[in-house]
N, C-alpha and C positions, 0 to 999 in steps of 0.2 A: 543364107540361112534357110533351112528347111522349115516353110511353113506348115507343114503337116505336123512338126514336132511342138508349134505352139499354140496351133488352133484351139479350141474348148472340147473338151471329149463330151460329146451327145451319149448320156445315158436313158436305156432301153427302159420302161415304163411299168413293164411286167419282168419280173425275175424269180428266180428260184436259186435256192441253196449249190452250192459248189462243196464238190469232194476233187474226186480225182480229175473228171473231165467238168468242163464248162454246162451248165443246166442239168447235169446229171442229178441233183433231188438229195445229194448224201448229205447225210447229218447223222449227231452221235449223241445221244441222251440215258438219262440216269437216272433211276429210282430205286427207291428200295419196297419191297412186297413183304406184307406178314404172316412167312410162311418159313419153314426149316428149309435150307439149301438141299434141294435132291432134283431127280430128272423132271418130277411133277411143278416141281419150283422153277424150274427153266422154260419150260414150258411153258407157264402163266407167263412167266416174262417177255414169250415171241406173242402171245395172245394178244398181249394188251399194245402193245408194239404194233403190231395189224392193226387194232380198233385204233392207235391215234393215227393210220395212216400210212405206215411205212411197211412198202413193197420192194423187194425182200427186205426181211427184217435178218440181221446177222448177230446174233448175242457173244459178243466178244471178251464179256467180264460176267463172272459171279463168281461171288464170296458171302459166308455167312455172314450175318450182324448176330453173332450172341445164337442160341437154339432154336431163335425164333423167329428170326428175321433175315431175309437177303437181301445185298444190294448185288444191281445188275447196270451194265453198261451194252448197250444194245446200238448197232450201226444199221442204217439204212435210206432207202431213198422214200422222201417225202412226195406225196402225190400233188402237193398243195401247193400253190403260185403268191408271189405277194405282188400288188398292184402299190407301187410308190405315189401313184397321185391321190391314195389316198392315207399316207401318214401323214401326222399329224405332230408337230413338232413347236415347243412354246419355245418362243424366242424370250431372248432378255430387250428388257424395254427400257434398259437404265447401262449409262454408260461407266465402261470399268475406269475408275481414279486412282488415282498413284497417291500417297500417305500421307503426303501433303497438301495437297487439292483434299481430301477429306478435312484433314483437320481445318483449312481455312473454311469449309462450308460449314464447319460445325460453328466455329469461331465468330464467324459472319453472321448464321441464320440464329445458333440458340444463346448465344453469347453467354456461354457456360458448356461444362461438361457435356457428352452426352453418354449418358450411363446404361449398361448392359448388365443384365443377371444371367448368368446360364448356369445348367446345369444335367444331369440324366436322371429320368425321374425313374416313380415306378421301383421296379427290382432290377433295371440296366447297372450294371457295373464295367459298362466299355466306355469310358474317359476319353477314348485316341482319336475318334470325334469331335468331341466340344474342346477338348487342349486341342486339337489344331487349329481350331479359330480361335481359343482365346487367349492361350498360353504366347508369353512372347516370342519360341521358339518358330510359332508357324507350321506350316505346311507347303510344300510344293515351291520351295526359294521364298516365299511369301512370310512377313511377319506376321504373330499373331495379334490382335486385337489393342494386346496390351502395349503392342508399342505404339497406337498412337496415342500422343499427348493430350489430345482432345477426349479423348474415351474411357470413361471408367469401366472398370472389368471384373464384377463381381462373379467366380467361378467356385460354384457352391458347394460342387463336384457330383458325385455317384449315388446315387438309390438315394433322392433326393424323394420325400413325399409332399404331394400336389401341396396342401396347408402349409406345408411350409416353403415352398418356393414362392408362394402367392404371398404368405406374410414379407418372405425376404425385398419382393419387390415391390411393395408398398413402403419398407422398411427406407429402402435407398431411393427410391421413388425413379423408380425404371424407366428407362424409354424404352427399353427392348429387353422384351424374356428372349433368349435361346435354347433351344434344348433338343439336348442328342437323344434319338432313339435307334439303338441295334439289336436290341433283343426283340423279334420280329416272331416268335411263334405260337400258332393263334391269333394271329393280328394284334398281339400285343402293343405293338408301337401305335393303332388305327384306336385300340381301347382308351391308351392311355393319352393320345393327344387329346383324343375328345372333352375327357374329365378335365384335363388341364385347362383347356380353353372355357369349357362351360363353369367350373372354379374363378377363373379370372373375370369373367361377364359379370358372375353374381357377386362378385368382391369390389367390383369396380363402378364406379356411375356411367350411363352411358356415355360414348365418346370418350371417356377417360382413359379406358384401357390402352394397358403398354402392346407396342406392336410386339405379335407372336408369332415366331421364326420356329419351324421344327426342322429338322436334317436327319438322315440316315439312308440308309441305301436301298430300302424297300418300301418307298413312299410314291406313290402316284402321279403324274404329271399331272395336274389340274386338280389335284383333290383338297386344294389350300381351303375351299369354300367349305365344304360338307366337312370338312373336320373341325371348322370353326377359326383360321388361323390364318394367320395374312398372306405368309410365304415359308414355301417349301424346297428346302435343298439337297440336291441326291448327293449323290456319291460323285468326290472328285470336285467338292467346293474347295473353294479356295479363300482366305481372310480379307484377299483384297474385294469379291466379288460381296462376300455378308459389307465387308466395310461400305461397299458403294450402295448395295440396296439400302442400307439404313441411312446413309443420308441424302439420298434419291426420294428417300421417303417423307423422310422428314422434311426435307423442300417443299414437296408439295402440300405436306400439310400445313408448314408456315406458309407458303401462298393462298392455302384456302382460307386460312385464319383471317389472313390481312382482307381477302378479299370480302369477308360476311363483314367485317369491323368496319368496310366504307358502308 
């Protein structure tokens, strides 16, 4: 056996983007500018291409948007290094279960259901989201939600407003809100989580509140606090993984419960 073929590959600490050759700096990005497509219009577009950086800059794409707008796709090499010891990367702290291991924990810890509302607040009307975790079809070879036996699956659907998603989970008496956000401009999904969670604070008594899950694809790593919300899932969740946080969670909370009651 060639042990060279299965030693551990030692990766370099500093790197830079790859095009054609190795450290070459190429990279290819896109915007669009509010200006009529002409040579003046191309122009702003190597400008601002300079100011983020990229020497030569090569403008490979323009097309108008409408009379008054262009988008540009512009190629070139970045001057700018990334140092890996200093990403910063949140690990999962809870282990993934299989659909059966969930429902005995439910079975075991709340010896009853345990119930979920979701829905997309707001003016979202992207469903493809919250149906993949809730819907029993799934996502990714994964069931969704609704197949476990243990879990009730209130899906309220689309342009669902905050009053009334807060009434609906008091209504079923929720362990867990879910809710999709994909309509992301303006910070729209960062708006609308905030009112959600600060609606459920004020509707609930301390400690009472159902854990608040949000998801979508332009949410922040770490920003579960400052939005007000327990946990945040990007893009490329999966049913099994919402299934095991919530009763990962729930665990612990029934162990803190028992442990204030001695």
């Amino acid at each position: 056996m060639n042990t060279r073929d299965t030693a551990p590959r030692t990766l370099p600490d500093i790197i830079r983007p790859y095009g054609d050759t190795t450290g070459d700096g190429m990279v290819q990005v896109s915007f669009t500018l509010p200006i009529p497509h002409d040579k003046r219009a191309e122009g702003a577009a190597l400008q601002l291409a300079a100011k983020m950086g990229l020497a030569p800059a090569l403008l490979v794409h323009a097309k108008a948007m409408g009379p008054d707008f262009t988008f540009f796709i512009v190629y070139g090499s970045a001057a700018h290094l990334v140092d890996l010891r200093d990403v910063v990367v949140t690990e999962r702290e809870f282990p993934l279960l299989s659909a059966r291991d969930v429902n005995t924990l439910i079975k075991k810890r709340l010896r009853r259901q345990l119930v979920v509302v979701g829905a997309c607040i707001g003016t979202d009307a992207h469903t493809v989201g919250i149906d993949a975790i809730l819907n029993i079809k799934g996502f990714a070879g994964q069931k969704g939600l609704e197949y476990y036996r243990e879990i009730k699956v209130v899906n309220c659907g689309a342009q669902v407003l905050v009053p009334e998603l807060v009434a609906r989970a008091r209504e079923e008496r929720a362990d867990a809100v879910l809710v999709s956000q994909v309509v992301t401009q303006k910070d729209a999904h960062i708006r609308n989580t905030m009112t959600m969670s600060a609606a459920f604070r004020e509707a609930y008594p301390a400690g009472k509140v159902p854990l608040l899950v949000v998801g979508g694809p332009r949410f922040e790593q770490g920003s579960a606090p400052a939005l007000g919300v327990d946990r945040i899932f990007g893009k490329g969740t999966t049913p099994g993984e919402v299934a095991s946080y919530l009763v990962h969670t729930m665990a612990q909370a029934t162990a803190t419960t028992k442990e204030h009651a001695r």
